[in-house]
N, C-alpha and C positions, 0 to 999 in steps of 0.2 A: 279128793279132788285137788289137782296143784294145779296154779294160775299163776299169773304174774303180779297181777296188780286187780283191784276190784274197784277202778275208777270206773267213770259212764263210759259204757260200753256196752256192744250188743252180745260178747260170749261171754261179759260178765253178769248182763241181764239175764242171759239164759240159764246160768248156772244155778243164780239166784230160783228162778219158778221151775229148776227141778227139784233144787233142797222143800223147796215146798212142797213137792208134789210127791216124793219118792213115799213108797208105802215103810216109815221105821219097822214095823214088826220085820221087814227082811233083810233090810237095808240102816245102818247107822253112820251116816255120808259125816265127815270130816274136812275142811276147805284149809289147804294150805296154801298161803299167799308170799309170795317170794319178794314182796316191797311193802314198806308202812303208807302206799296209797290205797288205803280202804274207804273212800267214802267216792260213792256213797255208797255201798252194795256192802260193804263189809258188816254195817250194821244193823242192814237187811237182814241179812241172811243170819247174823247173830239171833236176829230175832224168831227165826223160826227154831231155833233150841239145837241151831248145826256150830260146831266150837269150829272158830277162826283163829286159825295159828301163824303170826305173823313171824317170817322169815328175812333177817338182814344181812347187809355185810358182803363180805365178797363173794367173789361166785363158790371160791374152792369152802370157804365156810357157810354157802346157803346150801352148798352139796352136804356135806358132814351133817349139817342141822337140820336139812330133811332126811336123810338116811336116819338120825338118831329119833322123830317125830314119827316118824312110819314103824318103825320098833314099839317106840313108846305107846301110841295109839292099836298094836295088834293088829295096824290093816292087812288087811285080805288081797282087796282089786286096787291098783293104783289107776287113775284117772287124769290123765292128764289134757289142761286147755292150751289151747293154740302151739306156738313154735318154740318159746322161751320155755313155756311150760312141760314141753317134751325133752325139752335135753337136761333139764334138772331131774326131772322124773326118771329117766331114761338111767342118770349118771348114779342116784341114789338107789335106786332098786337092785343095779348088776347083782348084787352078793346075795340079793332075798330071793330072787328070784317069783319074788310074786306076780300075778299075771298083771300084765301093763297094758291098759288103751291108750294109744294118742290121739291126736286130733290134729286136724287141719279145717281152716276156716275162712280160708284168703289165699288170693292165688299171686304168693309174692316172694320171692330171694329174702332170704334173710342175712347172706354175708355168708362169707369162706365159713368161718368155724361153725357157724350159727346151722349153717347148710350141712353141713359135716355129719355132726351132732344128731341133725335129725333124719338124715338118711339111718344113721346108724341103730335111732331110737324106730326108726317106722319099721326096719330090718327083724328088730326085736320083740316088737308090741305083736298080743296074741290079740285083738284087734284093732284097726285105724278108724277114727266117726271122721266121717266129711261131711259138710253140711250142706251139701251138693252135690252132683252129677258135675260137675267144671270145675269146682274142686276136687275130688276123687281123680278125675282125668288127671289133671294136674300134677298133684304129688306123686303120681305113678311116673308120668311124663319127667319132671324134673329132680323127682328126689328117689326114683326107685322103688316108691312103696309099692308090696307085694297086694294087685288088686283084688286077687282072693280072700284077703285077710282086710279089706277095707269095708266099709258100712255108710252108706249115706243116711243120717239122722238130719231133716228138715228141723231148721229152724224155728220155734213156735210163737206164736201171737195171743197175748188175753185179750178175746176181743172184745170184753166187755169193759174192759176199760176206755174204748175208744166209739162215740157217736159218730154218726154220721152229719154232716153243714146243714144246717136249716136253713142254705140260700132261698134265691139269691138275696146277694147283699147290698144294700144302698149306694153301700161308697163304691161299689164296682169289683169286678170280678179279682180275688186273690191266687198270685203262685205261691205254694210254700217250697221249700226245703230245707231239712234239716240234716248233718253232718259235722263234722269237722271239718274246720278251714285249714286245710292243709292239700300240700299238691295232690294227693290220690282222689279225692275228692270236685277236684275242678273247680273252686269257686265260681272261678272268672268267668267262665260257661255261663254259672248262669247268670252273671252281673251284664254280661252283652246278649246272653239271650232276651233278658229282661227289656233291655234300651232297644233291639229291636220290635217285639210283642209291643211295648210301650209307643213306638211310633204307628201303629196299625190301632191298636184300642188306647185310647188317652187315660181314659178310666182303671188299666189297669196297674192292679197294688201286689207287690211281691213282698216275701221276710222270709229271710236267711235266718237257722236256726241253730247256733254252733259255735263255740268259739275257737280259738288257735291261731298257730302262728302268723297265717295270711289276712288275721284280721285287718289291720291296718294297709293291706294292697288290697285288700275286696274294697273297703271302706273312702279309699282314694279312689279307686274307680268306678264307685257308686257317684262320685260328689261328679268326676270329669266326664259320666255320661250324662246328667243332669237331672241323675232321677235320687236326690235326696228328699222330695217329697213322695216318694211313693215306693221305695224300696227299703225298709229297716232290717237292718245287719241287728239282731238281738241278741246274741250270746247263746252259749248253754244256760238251758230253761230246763224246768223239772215239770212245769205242767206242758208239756209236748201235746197230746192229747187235747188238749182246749183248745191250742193254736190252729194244729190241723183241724177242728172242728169248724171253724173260722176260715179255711180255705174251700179253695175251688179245682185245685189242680196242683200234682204235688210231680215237680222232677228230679231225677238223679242223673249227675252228670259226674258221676266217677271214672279217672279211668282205667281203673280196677275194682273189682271185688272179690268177696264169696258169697255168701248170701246175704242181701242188705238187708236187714230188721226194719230199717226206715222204710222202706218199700211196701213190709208187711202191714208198720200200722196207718199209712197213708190206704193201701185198701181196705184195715179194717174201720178206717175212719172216713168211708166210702168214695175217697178221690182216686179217681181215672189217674194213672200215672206215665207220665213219658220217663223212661229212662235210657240208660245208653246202655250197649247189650254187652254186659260185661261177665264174669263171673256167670252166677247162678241166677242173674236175672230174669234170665228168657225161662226158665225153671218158676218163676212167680207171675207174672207179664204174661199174659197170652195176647201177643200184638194185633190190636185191631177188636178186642172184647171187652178188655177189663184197662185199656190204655194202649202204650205204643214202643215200640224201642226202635233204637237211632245207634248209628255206630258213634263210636266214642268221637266227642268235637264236634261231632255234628251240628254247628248249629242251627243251620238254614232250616235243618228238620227239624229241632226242637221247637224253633217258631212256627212251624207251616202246621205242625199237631196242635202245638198250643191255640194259635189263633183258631183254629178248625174248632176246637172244641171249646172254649171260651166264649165262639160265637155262635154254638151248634147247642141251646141249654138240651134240646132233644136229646141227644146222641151222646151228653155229657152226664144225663142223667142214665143210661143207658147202663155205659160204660159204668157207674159211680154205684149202682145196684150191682154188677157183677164183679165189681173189685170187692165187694164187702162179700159177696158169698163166697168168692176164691181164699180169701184171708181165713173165713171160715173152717176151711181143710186144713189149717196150719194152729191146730188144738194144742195145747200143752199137755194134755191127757198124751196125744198119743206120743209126743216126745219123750215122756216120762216114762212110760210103758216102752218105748223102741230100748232106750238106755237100760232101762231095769232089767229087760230079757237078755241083753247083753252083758250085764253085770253077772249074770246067772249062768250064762253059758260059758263065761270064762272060769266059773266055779263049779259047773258040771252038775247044775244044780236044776230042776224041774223047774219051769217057772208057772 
Protein backbone atom coordinates (compact mmCIF):
# COMPACT_ATOMS: atom_id res chain seq x y z
CA UNK A 1 0.00 0.00 0.00
CA UNK A 2 1.75 3.67 -1.05
CA UNK A 3 0.05 6.78 0.27
CA UNK A 4 1.20 9.96 0.78
CA UNK A 5 0.91 11.02 3.92
CA UNK A 6 -1.44 9.20 7.01
CA UNK A 7 -2.54 12.46 8.52
CA UNK A 8 -6.68 12.69 9.23
CA UNK A 9 -8.01 11.85 6.46
CA UNK A 10 -10.93 9.68 4.92
CA UNK A 11 -8.44 7.37 2.38
CA UNK A 12 -6.29 7.39 5.11
CA UNK A 13 -9.06 6.16 7.46
CA UNK A 14 -9.82 3.62 4.97
CA UNK A 15 -6.66 2.08 4.59
CA UNK A 16 -6.38 2.00 8.23
CA UNK A 17 -9.83 -0.58 8.66
CA UNK A 18 -8.59 -2.62 5.75
CA UNK A 19 -5.03 -3.37 7.32
CA UNK A 20 -7.56 -4.45 9.96
CA UNK A 21 -9.65 -6.35 8.41
CA UNK A 22 -7.51 -8.16 5.43
CA UNK A 23 -7.58 -12.02 6.25
CA UNK A 24 -3.16 -12.35 6.86
CA UNK A 25 -3.12 -16.05 6.11
CA UNK A 26 -3.55 -14.68 2.21
CA UNK A 27 -2.60 -11.39 2.41
CA UNK A 28 0.83 -9.77 4.30
CA UNK A 29 -0.28 -5.72 3.53
CA UNK A 30 2.87 -3.52 3.99
CA UNK A 31 2.09 0.60 4.02
CA UNK A 32 4.48 2.93 2.41
CA UNK A 33 4.14 6.54 3.23
CA UNK A 34 5.90 8.91 1.13
CA UNK A 35 6.11 11.95 4.03
CA UNK A 36 6.98 11.74 8.05
CA UNK A 37 3.13 12.95 8.44
CA UNK A 38 2.04 9.90 10.18
CA UNK A 39 -0.28 10.62 12.85
CA UNK A 40 -2.39 9.90 13.41
CA UNK A 41 -3.03 6.77 11.33
CA UNK A 42 0.44 5.82 11.20
CA UNK A 43 0.33 4.45 14.52
CA UNK A 44 -2.88 2.81 13.98
CA UNK A 45 -2.09 0.86 11.65
CA UNK A 46 1.38 0.09 13.33
CA UNK A 47 -0.67 -1.38 15.68
CA UNK A 48 -2.44 -3.81 13.79
CA UNK A 49 1.20 -5.72 13.22
CA UNK A 50 1.14 -3.82 9.30
CA UNK A 51 5.18 -2.25 9.17
CA UNK A 52 5.03 1.39 8.14
CA UNK A 53 7.80 2.51 6.02
CA UNK A 54 8.44 5.92 6.09
CA UNK A 55 9.65 7.57 2.72
CA UNK A 56 11.63 11.08 2.56
CA UNK A 57 13.45 13.43 0.44
CA UNK A 58 13.01 14.28 -2.93
CA UNK A 59 10.71 13.07 -5.27
CA UNK A 60 13.57 11.52 -7.61
CA UNK A 61 15.01 9.87 -4.20
CA UNK A 62 11.34 8.76 -2.69
CA UNK A 63 11.31 7.10 -6.31
CA UNK A 64 14.74 4.99 -5.86
CA UNK A 65 13.58 4.40 -2.05
CA UNK A 66 10.40 2.84 -2.99
CA UNK A 67 11.71 0.95 -5.82
CA UNK A 68 14.51 -0.42 -3.35
CA UNK A 69 11.49 -1.11 -0.30
CA UNK A 70 9.27 -3.03 -2.75
CA UNK A 71 12.48 -5.31 -3.57
CA UNK A 72 13.30 -5.42 -0.24
CA UNK A 73 9.85 -6.38 1.17
CA UNK A 74 9.24 -9.29 -1.84
CA UNK A 75 5.93 -7.46 -2.90
CA UNK A 76 3.69 -9.13 -5.16
CA UNK A 77 0.45 -6.46 -5.74
CA UNK A 78 1.52 -2.80 -5.50
CA UNK A 79 -1.57 -0.70 -4.18
CA UNK A 80 -1.47 2.48 -4.62
CA UNK A 81 -3.84 5.53 -2.68
CA UNK A 82 -5.09 8.62 -4.30
CA UNK A 83 -3.00 10.80 -7.26
CA UNK A 84 0.50 11.42 -5.56
CA UNK A 85 0.47 7.95 -4.57
CA UNK A 86 -0.11 6.65 -8.26
CA UNK A 87 2.67 8.40 -9.76
CA UNK A 88 5.43 7.31 -7.18
CA UNK A 89 3.97 3.83 -7.36
CA UNK A 90 3.64 3.95 -11.09
CA UNK A 91 7.52 5.48 -11.45
CA UNK A 92 8.87 2.68 -8.93
CA UNK A 93 7.28 -0.46 -10.30
CA UNK A 94 8.18 0.22 -14.27
CA UNK A 95 11.22 -2.28 -14.08
CA UNK A 96 9.32 -5.07 -11.72
CA UNK A 97 6.65 -5.13 -13.53
CA UNK A 98 4.47 -6.27 -10.62
CA UNK A 99 0.79 -5.89 -11.14
CA UNK A 100 -0.17 -2.24 -10.03
CA UNK A 101 -3.79 -0.80 -8.68
CA UNK A 102 -4.38 2.71 -8.52
CA UNK A 103 -6.83 4.69 -7.15
CA UNK A 104 -8.83 7.72 -7.65
CA UNK A 105 -10.86 9.21 -4.81
CA UNK A 106 -11.79 12.95 -5.67
CA UNK A 107 -12.66 14.43 -8.72
CA UNK A 108 -9.93 16.96 -9.06
CA UNK A 109 -6.75 18.25 -11.57
CA UNK A 110 -3.77 17.76 -9.96
CA UNK A 111 -1.37 20.11 -12.25
CA UNK A 112 0.48 19.48 -15.69
CA UNK A 113 3.04 16.90 -14.34
CA UNK A 114 0.93 15.55 -11.55
CA UNK A 115 -1.86 14.92 -14.36
CA UNK A 116 0.78 13.52 -16.81
CA UNK A 117 1.92 11.06 -14.32
CA UNK A 118 -1.25 9.74 -13.71
CA UNK A 119 -2.65 9.29 -17.02
CA UNK A 120 0.37 7.37 -17.59
CA UNK A 121 0.05 5.25 -14.18
CA UNK A 122 -3.98 4.60 -14.74
CA UNK A 123 -2.57 3.54 -18.73
CA UNK A 124 -0.51 0.96 -16.82
CA UNK A 125 -2.38 -0.26 -13.70
CA UNK A 126 -3.93 -3.93 -14.17
CA UNK A 127 -6.81 -2.39 -12.14
CA UNK A 128 -8.13 1.34 -11.04
CA UNK A 129 -10.55 1.43 -7.47
CA UNK A 130 -12.86 4.41 -7.64
CA UNK A 131 -14.67 4.94 -4.90
CA UNK A 132 -17.44 6.03 -6.84
CA UNK A 133 -19.61 5.84 -9.95
CA UNK A 134 -18.53 10.07 -10.40
CA UNK A 135 -15.39 9.27 -9.63
CA UNK A 136 -14.84 6.31 -12.18
CA UNK A 137 -16.65 8.82 -14.68
CA UNK A 138 -14.35 11.22 -14.09
CA UNK A 139 -10.80 9.83 -14.49
CA UNK A 140 -12.14 8.15 -17.62
CA UNK A 141 -13.42 11.80 -18.70
CA UNK A 142 -10.14 13.58 -17.80
CA UNK A 143 -7.35 11.42 -17.32
CA UNK A 144 -8.20 8.55 -19.92
CA UNK A 145 -8.42 5.83 -17.56
CA UNK A 146 -9.28 2.66 -19.43
CA UNK A 147 -13.07 2.01 -17.80
CA UNK A 148 -12.75 -1.68 -18.42
CA UNK A 149 -9.98 -1.91 -16.12
CA UNK A 150 -11.69 0.43 -13.45
CA UNK A 151 -13.56 -0.83 -10.20
CA UNK A 152 -15.78 1.05 -7.94
CA UNK A 153 -14.93 -0.04 -4.23
CA UNK A 154 -17.53 2.17 -1.90
CA UNK A 155 -16.28 3.60 0.69
CA UNK A 156 -16.90 1.84 4.28
CA UNK A 157 -18.34 3.17 7.61
CA UNK A 158 -17.90 1.20 11.27
CA UNK A 159 -21.00 1.91 12.28
CA UNK A 160 -20.64 0.92 15.52
CA UNK A 161 -18.75 3.43 16.50
CA UNK A 162 -21.26 5.89 15.84
CA UNK A 163 -24.93 6.40 17.92
CA UNK A 164 -27.59 7.84 17.15
CA UNK A 165 -28.72 11.93 19.20
CA UNK A 166 -30.86 11.07 21.99
CA UNK A 167 -32.89 14.58 21.14
CA UNK A 168 -34.31 16.71 21.31
CA UNK A 169 -32.07 19.02 23.00
CA UNK A 170 -32.78 21.69 25.65
CA UNK A 171 -30.72 24.37 24.29
CA UNK A 172 -32.22 23.88 20.75
CA UNK A 173 -31.98 22.24 17.63
CA UNK A 174 -27.88 21.65 16.58
CA UNK A 175 -26.24 21.72 12.67
CA UNK A 176 -22.98 20.06 12.63
CA UNK A 177 -20.33 19.78 10.06
CA UNK A 178 -17.32 18.53 9.98
CA UNK A 179 -14.30 19.02 7.12
CA UNK A 180 -11.54 20.86 6.52
CA UNK A 181 -11.48 24.69 6.32
CA UNK A 182 -10.27 25.17 3.15
CA UNK A 183 -11.89 26.37 -0.39
CA UNK A 184 -13.10 22.77 -1.60
CA UNK A 185 -14.95 22.52 1.26
CA UNK A 186 -17.10 25.86 1.25
CA UNK A 187 -16.80 27.00 4.82
CA UNK A 188 -18.51 30.12 4.20
CA UNK A 189 -21.71 28.24 2.98
CA UNK A 190 -22.24 27.18 5.81
CA UNK A 191 -21.29 30.33 8.29
CA UNK A 192 -24.24 32.34 5.98
CA UNK A 193 -26.27 29.35 5.72
CA UNK A 194 -26.07 29.36 9.50
CA UNK A 195 -27.09 33.32 10.04
CA UNK A 196 -29.89 32.71 7.75
CA UNK A 197 -31.49 29.37 9.62
CA UNK A 198 -30.61 31.54 12.77
CA UNK A 199 -32.88 34.33 11.64
CA UNK A 200 -36.11 31.97 11.10
CA UNK A 201 -35.28 29.60 14.56
CA UNK A 202 -33.43 31.78 17.24
CA UNK A 203 -32.63 28.69 19.11
CA UNK A 204 -30.61 27.36 16.58
CA UNK A 205 -26.85 26.11 17.52
CA UNK A 206 -24.25 25.15 14.81
CA UNK A 207 -20.32 23.60 15.14
CA UNK A 208 -17.95 23.61 12.41
CA UNK A 209 -15.72 20.63 12.81
CA UNK A 210 -12.16 21.09 11.17
CA UNK A 211 -9.48 23.01 11.26
CA UNK A 212 -7.11 24.76 8.20
CA UNK A 213 -6.33 27.46 6.51
CA UNK A 214 -9.89 29.37 6.29
CA UNK A 215 -9.87 29.18 9.87
CA UNK A 216 -9.51 32.67 10.70
CA UNK A 217 -12.08 33.94 7.65
CA UNK A 218 -14.74 31.41 8.81
CA UNK A 219 -14.01 32.75 12.38
CA UNK A 220 -14.38 36.63 11.34
CA UNK A 221 -17.48 35.92 9.63
CA UNK A 222 -18.86 33.98 12.31
CA UNK A 223 -18.20 37.28 14.71
CA UNK A 224 -19.64 39.87 11.50
CA UNK A 225 -22.83 37.61 11.25
CA UNK A 226 -23.38 37.85 14.84
CA UNK A 227 -23.73 34.47 15.61
CA UNK A 228 -20.77 34.07 18.15
CA UNK A 229 -23.03 32.86 20.65
CA UNK A 230 -24.40 30.10 18.90
CA UNK A 231 -21.97 29.03 16.15
CA UNK A 232 -18.30 27.21 17.49
CA UNK A 233 -15.61 26.84 14.88
CA UNK A 234 -13.98 23.81 17.06
CA UNK A 235 -10.94 22.60 15.25
CA UNK A 236 -10.02 19.06 14.33
CA UNK A 237 -11.44 16.80 17.14
CA UNK A 238 -10.85 12.99 17.38
CA UNK A 239 -14.04 12.30 19.34
CA UNK A 240 -16.18 13.16 15.96
CA UNK A 241 -18.58 10.53 16.85
CA UNK A 242 -19.75 12.11 20.28
CA UNK A 243 -20.24 15.56 18.64
CA UNK A 244 -22.36 14.33 15.89
CA UNK A 245 -24.23 12.35 18.44
CA UNK A 246 -25.11 15.78 19.84
CA UNK A 247 -26.37 17.08 16.70
CA UNK A 248 -29.62 17.28 14.73
CA UNK A 249 -28.71 17.75 11.28
CA UNK A 250 -25.44 17.37 9.52
CA UNK A 251 -24.56 19.51 5.87
CA UNK A 252 -21.89 19.36 3.25
CA UNK A 253 -21.32 22.20 1.28
CA UNK A 254 -18.29 21.25 -0.80
CA UNK A 255 -17.79 22.18 -3.88
CA UNK A 256 -16.35 19.12 -4.87
CA UNK A 257 -15.85 15.66 -3.93
CA UNK A 258 -15.51 11.75 -4.28
CA UNK A 259 -17.00 10.18 -1.72
CA UNK A 260 -17.48 12.03 1.55
CA UNK A 261 -16.73 9.68 4.61
CA UNK A 262 -18.26 12.65 6.63
CA UNK A 263 -21.43 11.95 4.96
CA UNK A 264 -21.38 8.34 5.92
CA UNK A 265 -20.83 8.79 9.69
CA UNK A 266 -23.43 11.61 9.93
CA UNK A 267 -26.04 8.84 8.69
CA UNK A 268 -24.52 6.34 10.59
CA UNK A 269 -24.84 8.59 13.56
CA UNK A 270 -28.56 8.87 12.43
CA UNK A 271 -28.64 12.70 11.10
CA UNK A 272 -30.73 13.38 7.88
CA UNK A 273 -28.21 15.19 5.71
CA UNK A 274 -28.51 18.10 3.24
CA UNK A 275 -25.57 18.14 1.01
CA UNK A 276 -24.69 19.72 -2.15
CA UNK A 277 -24.60 17.16 -5.13
CA UNK A 278 -21.16 16.81 -5.80
CA UNK A 279 -19.00 13.96 -6.52
CA UNK A 280 -20.40 10.51 -5.23
CA UNK A 281 -22.78 12.19 -3.07
CA UNK A 282 -26.14 11.57 -4.81
CA UNK A 283 -24.40 7.75 -4.68
CA UNK A 284 -24.99 8.02 -0.48
CA UNK A 285 -28.11 10.75 -0.22
CA UNK A 286 -31.19 9.38 -1.59
CA UNK A 287 -32.79 13.05 -1.88
CA UNK A 288 -36.02 13.24 -0.02
CA UNK A 289 -35.43 9.70 2.17
CA UNK A 290 -32.45 9.69 4.09
CA UNK A 291 -31.96 13.90 3.60
CA UNK A 292 -31.61 16.18 0.69
CA UNK A 293 -29.10 17.56 -1.94
CA UNK A 294 -28.68 21.12 -3.36
CA UNK A 295 -26.51 22.23 -6.08
CA UNK A 296 -23.33 23.45 -5.16
CA UNK A 297 -23.87 27.42 -3.19
CA UNK A 298 -27.02 26.89 -3.02
CA UNK A 299 -27.97 28.40 -0.21
CA UNK A 300 -31.47 29.41 -0.24
CA UNK A 301 -31.98 25.69 -0.41
CA UNK A 302 -29.80 24.62 2.28
CA UNK A 303 -31.90 26.93 4.57
CA UNK A 304 -35.47 25.98 3.07
CA UNK A 305 -34.37 21.91 3.81
CA UNK A 306 -32.88 22.83 6.94
CA UNK A 307 -35.59 24.82 8.50
CA UNK A 308 -38.26 22.16 7.05
CA UNK A 309 -36.70 19.69 8.91
CA UNK A 310 -35.49 21.40 12.16
CA UNK A 311 -39.10 22.27 12.34
CA UNK A 312 -40.71 18.99 11.04
CA UNK A 313 -39.17 16.53 14.46
CA UNK A 314 -41.66 14.09 12.45
CA UNK A 315 -40.10 13.90 9.11
CA UNK A 316 -36.56 14.54 10.87
CA UNK A 317 -36.98 11.50 12.66
CA UNK A 318 -37.96 9.75 9.55
CA UNK A 319 -35.40 10.66 7.59
CA UNK A 320 -32.73 10.10 10.68
CA UNK A 321 -33.94 6.16 10.81
CA UNK A 322 -33.18 5.77 7.18
CA UNK A 323 -29.86 7.63 7.07
CA UNK A 324 -28.69 5.12 9.79
CA UNK A 325 -29.84 1.89 7.80
CA UNK A 326 -28.38 3.32 4.36
CA UNK A 327 -24.95 3.89 6.23
CA UNK A 328 -25.66 0.33 7.14
CA UNK A 329 -24.89 -0.98 3.49
CA UNK A 330 -21.44 0.70 3.57
CA UNK A 331 -19.85 -2.39 5.88
CA UNK A 332 -16.09 -2.58 6.03
CA UNK A 333 -16.49 -6.39 5.64
CA UNK A 334 -17.49 -5.87 2.36
CA UNK A 335 -14.79 -3.41 1.36
CA UNK A 336 -12.38 -5.61 2.62
CA UNK A 337 -13.71 -8.65 0.75
CA UNK A 338 -14.25 -6.27 -2.66
CA UNK A 339 -10.26 -5.31 -2.29
CA UNK A 340 -9.01 -8.77 -1.38
CA UNK A 341 -10.87 -10.45 -4.62
CA UNK A 342 -9.19 -7.99 -6.41
CA UNK A 343 -5.81 -8.40 -4.84
CA UNK A 344 -6.34 -12.15 -6.02
CA UNK A 345 -7.38 -11.69 -9.43
CA UNK A 346 -4.50 -9.67 -10.20
CA UNK A 347 -2.44 -12.75 -8.89
CA UNK A 348 -4.58 -15.18 -10.78
CA UNK A 349 -5.42 -16.62 -7.79
CA UNK A 350 -9.01 -18.42 -6.63
CA UNK A 351 -10.34 -16.36 -3.93
Amino acid sequence: MVIGQLSAGGAEGQLWMLCRGLDRRAVAPVVYCLSDRTQPYGPLIEATDVPVRIISGSRVARVRALRWWLERDRIDVVHAWLFIANAFAWLANRRAQRPLLTSARNCKRQGRLLDWLNRRAFAASDVIVANSQEVARYIAREYGAPPERTTVVYNAIETDRFTCSCGPHADGPCVAMVGRLVPQKNPLLFVAAAAAVRAQIPNARFVLIGGGPLRAEVEAMVTAAGLRECCAVIGERHDVPELLRQADLFWLTSDWEGLPNVVLEAMASGLPVVATDVGGARELVRSGEDGFLIRAGDRDALVAHSVDLLTNPVKRHRLARAARARAEEFSTVRMVSALSQLYDKTLGRNH
